[in-house]
C-alpha positions in Angstrom: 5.6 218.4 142.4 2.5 215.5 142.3 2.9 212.8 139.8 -0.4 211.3 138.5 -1.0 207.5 138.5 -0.6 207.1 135.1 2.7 209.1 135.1 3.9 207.3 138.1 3.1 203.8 136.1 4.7 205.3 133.1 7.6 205.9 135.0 7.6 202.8 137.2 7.0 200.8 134.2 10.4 202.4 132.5 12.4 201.6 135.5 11.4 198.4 135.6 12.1 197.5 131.6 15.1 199.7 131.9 16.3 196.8 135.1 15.1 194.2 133.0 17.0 195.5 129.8 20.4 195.9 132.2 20.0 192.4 133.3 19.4 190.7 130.1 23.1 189.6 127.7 22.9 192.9 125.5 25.9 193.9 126.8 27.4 190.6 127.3 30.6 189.8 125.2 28.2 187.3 123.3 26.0 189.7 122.3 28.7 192.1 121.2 30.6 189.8 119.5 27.4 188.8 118.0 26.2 192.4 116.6 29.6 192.7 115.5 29.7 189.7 113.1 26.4 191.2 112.2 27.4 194.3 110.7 30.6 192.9 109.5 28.3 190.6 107.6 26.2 193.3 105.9 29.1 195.3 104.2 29.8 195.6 100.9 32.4 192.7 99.5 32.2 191.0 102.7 31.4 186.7 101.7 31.6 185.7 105.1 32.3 186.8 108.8 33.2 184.0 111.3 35.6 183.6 114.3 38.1 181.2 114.3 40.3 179.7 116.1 44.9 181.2 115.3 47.5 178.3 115.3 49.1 181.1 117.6 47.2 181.7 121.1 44.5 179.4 120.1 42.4 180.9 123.6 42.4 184.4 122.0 39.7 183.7 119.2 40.1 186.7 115.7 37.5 187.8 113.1 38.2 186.4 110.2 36.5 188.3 106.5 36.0 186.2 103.4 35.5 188.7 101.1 33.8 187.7 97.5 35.8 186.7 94.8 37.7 189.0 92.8 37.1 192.1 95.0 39.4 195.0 93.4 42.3 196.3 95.4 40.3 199.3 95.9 37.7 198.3 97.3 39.5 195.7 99.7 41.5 198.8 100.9 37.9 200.9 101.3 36.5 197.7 102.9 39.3 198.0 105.2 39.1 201.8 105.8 35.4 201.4 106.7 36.1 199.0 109.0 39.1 200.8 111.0 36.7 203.7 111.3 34.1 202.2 112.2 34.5 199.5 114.3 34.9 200.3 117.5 30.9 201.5 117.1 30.4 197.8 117.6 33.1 196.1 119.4 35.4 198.4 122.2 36.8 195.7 123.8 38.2 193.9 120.7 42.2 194.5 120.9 43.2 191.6 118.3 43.6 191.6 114.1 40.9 190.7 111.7 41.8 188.4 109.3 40.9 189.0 105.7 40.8 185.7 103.4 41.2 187.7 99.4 40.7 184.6 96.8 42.8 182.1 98.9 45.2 184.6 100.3 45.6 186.0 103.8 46.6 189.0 105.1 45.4 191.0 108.3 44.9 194.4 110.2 44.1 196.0 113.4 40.4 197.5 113.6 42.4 200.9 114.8 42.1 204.7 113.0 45.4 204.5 114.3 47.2 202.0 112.3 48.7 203.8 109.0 50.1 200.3 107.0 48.4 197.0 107.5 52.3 194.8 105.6 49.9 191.6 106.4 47.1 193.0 103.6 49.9 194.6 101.4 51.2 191.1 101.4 48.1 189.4 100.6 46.7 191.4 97.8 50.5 191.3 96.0 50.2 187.7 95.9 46.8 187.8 94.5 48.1 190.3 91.6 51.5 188.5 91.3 49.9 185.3 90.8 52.1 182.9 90.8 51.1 181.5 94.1 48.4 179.5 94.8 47.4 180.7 98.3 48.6 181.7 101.4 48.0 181.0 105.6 49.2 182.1 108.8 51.9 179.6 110.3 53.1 179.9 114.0 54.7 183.6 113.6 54.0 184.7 109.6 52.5 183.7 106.5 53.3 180.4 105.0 52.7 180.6 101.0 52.4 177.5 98.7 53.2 177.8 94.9 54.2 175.6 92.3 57.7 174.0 92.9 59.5 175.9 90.0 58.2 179.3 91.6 59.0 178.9 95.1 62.4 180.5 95.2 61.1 183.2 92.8 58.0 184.1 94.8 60.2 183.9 97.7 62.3 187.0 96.5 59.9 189.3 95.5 57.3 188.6 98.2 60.0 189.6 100.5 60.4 193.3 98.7 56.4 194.0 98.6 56.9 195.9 102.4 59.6 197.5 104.4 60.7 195.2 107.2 58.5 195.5 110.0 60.2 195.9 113.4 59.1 192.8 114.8 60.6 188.8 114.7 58.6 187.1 111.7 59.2 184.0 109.9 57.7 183.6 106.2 57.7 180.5 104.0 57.2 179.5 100.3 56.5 176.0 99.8 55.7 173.8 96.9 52.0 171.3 98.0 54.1 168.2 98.6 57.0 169.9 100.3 59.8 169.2 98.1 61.0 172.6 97.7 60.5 175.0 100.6 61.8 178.2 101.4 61.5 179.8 104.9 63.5 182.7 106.5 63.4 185.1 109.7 62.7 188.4 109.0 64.1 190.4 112.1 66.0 193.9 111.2 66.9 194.7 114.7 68.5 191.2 114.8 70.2 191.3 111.5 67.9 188.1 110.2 66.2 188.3 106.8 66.5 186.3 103.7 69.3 185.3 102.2 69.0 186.6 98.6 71.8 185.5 97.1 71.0 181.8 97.9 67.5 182.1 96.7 68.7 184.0 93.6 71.2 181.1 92.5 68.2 178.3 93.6 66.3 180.3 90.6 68.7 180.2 88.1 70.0 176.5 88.8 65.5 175.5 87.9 65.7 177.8 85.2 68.7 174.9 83.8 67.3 171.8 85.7 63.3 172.1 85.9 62.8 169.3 88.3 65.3 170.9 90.6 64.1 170.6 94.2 65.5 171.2 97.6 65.2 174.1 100.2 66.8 177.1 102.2 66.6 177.9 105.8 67.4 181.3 107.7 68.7 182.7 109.5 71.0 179.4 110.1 72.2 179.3 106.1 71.2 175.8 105.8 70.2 174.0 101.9 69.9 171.9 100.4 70.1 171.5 96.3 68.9 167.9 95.4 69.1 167.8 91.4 66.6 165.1 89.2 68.3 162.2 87.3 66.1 163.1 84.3 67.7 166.6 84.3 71.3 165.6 84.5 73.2 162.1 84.9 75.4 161.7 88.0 78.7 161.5 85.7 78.3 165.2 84.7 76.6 166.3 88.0 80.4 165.1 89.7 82.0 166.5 86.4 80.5 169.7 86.6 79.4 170.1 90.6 81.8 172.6 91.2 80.9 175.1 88.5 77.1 174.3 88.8 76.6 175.0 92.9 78.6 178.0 94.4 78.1 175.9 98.1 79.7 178.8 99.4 76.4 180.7 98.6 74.4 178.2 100.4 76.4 178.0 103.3 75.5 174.3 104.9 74.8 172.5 101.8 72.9 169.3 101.2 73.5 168.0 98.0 71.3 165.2 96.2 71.0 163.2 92.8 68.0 160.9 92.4 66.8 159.8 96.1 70.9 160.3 97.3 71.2 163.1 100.2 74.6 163.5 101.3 76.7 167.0 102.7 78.1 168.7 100.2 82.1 167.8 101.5 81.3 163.9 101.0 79.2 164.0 98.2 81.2 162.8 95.7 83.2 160.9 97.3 80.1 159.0 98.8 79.8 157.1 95.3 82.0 153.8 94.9 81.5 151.3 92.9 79.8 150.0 95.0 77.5 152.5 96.9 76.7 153.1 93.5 75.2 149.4 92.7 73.5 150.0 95.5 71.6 153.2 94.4 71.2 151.8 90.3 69.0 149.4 92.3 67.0 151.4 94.8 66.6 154.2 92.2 64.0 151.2 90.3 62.2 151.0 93.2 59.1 153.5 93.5 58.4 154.0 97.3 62.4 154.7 98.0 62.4 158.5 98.4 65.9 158.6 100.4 69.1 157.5 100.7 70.8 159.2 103.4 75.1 159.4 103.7 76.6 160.7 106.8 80.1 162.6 107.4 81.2 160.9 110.6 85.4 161.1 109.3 84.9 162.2 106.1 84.5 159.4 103.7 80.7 159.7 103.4 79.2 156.3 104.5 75.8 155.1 103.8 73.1 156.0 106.6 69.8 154.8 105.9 67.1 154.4 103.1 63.9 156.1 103.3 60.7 154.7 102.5 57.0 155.8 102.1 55.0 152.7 102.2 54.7 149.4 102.2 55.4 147.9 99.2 58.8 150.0 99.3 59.8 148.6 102.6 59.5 145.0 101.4 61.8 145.3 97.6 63.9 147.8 99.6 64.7 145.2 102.3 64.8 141.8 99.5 67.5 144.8 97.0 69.5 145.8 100.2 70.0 141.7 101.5 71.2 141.2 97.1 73.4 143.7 96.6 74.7 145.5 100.3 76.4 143.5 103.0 77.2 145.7 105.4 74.6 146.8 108.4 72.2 149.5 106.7 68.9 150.9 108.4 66.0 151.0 106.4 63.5 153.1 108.2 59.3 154.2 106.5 58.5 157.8 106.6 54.8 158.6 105.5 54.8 162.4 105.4 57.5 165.0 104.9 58.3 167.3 108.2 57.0 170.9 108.5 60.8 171.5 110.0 62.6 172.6 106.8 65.4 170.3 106.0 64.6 168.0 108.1 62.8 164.0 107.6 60.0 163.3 109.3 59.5 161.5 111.8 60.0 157.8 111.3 57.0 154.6 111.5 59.7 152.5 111.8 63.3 151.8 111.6 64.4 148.2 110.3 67.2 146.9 108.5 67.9 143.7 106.6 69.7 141.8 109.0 66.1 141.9 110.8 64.6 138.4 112.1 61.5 137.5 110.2 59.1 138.3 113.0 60.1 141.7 112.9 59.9 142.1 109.0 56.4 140.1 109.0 55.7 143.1 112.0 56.9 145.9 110.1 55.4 144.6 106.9 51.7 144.0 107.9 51.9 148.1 109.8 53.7 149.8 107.1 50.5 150.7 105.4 48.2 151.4 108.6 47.9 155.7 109.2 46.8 154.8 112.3 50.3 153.3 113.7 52.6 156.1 113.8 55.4 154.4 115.7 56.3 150.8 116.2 59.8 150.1 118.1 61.0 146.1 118.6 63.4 145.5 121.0 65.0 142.2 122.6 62.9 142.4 125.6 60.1 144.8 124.8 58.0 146.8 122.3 56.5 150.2 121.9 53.6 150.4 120.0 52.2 154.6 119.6 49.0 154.8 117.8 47.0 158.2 116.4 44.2 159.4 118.5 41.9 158.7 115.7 43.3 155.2 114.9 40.4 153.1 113.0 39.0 149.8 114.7 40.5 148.1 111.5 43.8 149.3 111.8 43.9 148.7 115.8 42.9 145.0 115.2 45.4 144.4 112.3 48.1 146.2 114.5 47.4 143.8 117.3 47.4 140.8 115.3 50.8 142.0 114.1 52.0 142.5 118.0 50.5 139.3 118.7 53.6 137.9 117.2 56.1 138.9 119.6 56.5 136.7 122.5 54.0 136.8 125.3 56.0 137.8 128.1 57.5 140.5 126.7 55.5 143.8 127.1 54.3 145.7 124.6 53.8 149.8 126.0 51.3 151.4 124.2 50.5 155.2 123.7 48.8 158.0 121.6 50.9 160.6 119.7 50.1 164.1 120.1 50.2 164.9 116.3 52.0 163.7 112.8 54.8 166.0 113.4 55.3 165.7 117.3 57.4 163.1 119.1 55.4 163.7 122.3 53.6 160.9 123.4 50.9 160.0 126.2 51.2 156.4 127.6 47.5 154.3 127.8 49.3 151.5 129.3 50.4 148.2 128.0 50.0 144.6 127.0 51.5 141.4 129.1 50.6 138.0 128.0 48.3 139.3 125.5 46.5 140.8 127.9 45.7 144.8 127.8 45.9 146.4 131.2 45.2 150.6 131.2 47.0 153.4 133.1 45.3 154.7 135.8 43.9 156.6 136.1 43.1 157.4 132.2 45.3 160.6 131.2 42.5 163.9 130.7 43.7 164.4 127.1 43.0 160.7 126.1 39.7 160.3 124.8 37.7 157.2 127.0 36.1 155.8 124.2 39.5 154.6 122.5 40.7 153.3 125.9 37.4 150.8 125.3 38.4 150.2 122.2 41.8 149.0 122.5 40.5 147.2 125.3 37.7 145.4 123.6 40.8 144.7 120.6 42.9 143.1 122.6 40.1 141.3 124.5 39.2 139.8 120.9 
């Protein structure tokens, strides 16, 4: 068969845009990931569609939906539908969850006809209705839910009834914004791990007595901790009455507190003497003392440490402790509560008042800097760990503080890997006040703070 000249251009002409079409990104992952955010965008009740970045496989980037305020749950679940049987249209080679952000709440599901129950979404939109909560986030294997301190325990229990255990390992928790009363459990059927209701349950009817109640519960491990106000009960009737008002046998491993006092359950009482309790009439006056620890080493419930926030609670912590307290007691600043439940976080500092001057006048002038996460003084040397984002201010007040310590001793400086980690990189350190760098400069160390400390020290 003969092909004219124009067909034959025609044709030539197609081959070539066709080549040119196949060698250009429309089938790249960009450009599919790119028309899928696009029609995600256009549907009804969809706000916002963005990738992000999961606290969990951080590489593996998910859709996340914000979807406009006050959407009803019917049309969230028709939303949904749409985009299970839909979405593959746009996107084959998307295997992970979309994210769905309902007033504050988060829940998610799989972009599959297949999936018949999305718990994450059923979660998310019972929050919403049962409102007690204020919002709700994905932690490192479940949601993590923060409501007002009196309605932790409660939300707790029924958020925990809204699905059928799934058969998976998840861990949930309720906390209150500043921490003081947290709830977290495993929820694991083929292990046997899933909140313990009975704990939770008494928690709720002890703040329904005792509204500033605060404290927290742990599964699977059956760890608590029940730390009662002084404005809600005065120690005399707390010991008069302890065994009628806490069932520890509930709780399992109890922590009991009054005021700032932390103290096992099976030395509690027994932890206040006349004179332990001197001690804690004075540190109760002070504001930035938020702990006073006891241990149970042989059962006689000794004093441990006192905790403090900031500054001006180290120093009248220290000058109360030196008055009234003349045995060896460590006195250590802790700026932000742990995300480990039950647990303190992680020191600035530990000091004591038998400390020399030097080490007080140290302690004093870093207490306050966010930038110093960890300051250790020893006989011979120092460890001084600052945050990667340490101001200039704060690294020339912290090395005017250093400067202090004698010159032949070395100070070994680092950079913390977060607020709640205890790993550390080492930059280096400081002989006769003179900063010398590890070499080569570690890859996750930004260059540009190496040149600042340098330059501080130089100074």
């Amino acid at each position: 068969m003969l092909i004219s000249r124009r067909a034959l251009g025609t044709l030539a002409g197609g081959v070539v845009l066709g080549l040119v079409t196949g060698c250009t990104s429309n089938n790249s992952p960009e450009r599919a990931s790119a028309d899928r955010l696009e029609w995600l965008r256009g549907l009804d009740g969809v706000e916002k569609a963005e990738l992000v970045t999961p606290a969990v496989q951080p590489e593996d980037k998910l859709v996340r939906l914000t979807l406009v305020r006050r959407l009803p749950d019917h049309d969230v679940n028709a939303l949904v539908d749409k985009v299970k049987r839909e979405f593959r249209t746009y996107d084959e080679d998307y295997f992970r969850s979309i994210e769905v952000a309902i007033d504050g709440y988060h829940g998610r599901f799989y972009p599959s006809s297949s999936s018949k129950s999305d718990p994450d979404l059923d979660r998310a939109l019972w929050l919403r209705r049962d409102g007690r909560a204020t919002s709700s986030t994905y932690g490192a294997s479940g949601l993590i839910i923060t409501a007002p301190a009196a309605a932790v325990a409660a939300v707790a229990l029924g958020f925990d009834q809204v699905v059928p255990s799934e058969d998976a390992r998840r861990t949930h928790r309720v906390e209150s914004a500043d921490r003081q009363v947290v709830v977290e459990w495993t929820d694991s059927p083929t292990l046997g791990f899933r909140l313990d209701r009975a704990a939770a349950q008494h928690f709720v009817d002890l703040q329904s007595k005792y509204r500033n109640l605060t404290g927290w519960i742990a599964g699977p491990e059956r760890r608590a901790g029940v730390h009662f106000a002084a404005k809600d009960i005065s120690l005399d009737a707390l010991l008069a009455g302890l065994p009628k008002l806490v069932d520890a046998t509930t709780f399992g491993e109890l922590q009991l507190g009054w005021g700032p006092v932390r103290a096992p359950e099976a030395v509690f009482a027994a932890a206040f003497t006349p004179q332990f309790r001197t001690l804690v009439d004075h540190l109760m006056k002070i504001p930035g003392v938020t702990a006073i620890e006891i241990r149970d080493d042989h059962g006689d419930g000794e004093p441990a440490s006192v905790t403090v926030k900031d500054r001006a609670g180290f120093i009248t912590a220290v000058t109360t402790v030196r008055k009234v307290w003349d045995s060896y007691l460590p006195i250590q600043l802790v700026r932000r509560p742990s995300r480990y439940v039950g647990r303190p976080g992680n020191p600035v500092f530990r000091s004591s008042s038998f400390d020399k001057d030097v080490e007080f006048r140290i302690y004093s002038t870093i207490a306050d800097l966010t930038g110093v996460t960890e300051v250790q003084i020893g006989p011979e040397f120092a460890n001084l760990t600052v945050a990667k984002d340490i101001t200039d201010s704060d690294l020339t007040t912290a090395a005017k503080a250093m400067a202090e310590l004698p010159p032949a001793n070395p100070i070994n400086l680092a950079v913390s890997d977060g607020p709640d980690d205890v790993g550390i990189t080492s930059i280096g350190r400081v002989i006769n006040r003179k900063y010398a760098p590890r070499q080569p400069t570690p890859s996750k160390i930004d260059a540009t703070l190496i040149t600042r400390i340098t330059n501080t020290w130089t100074r």
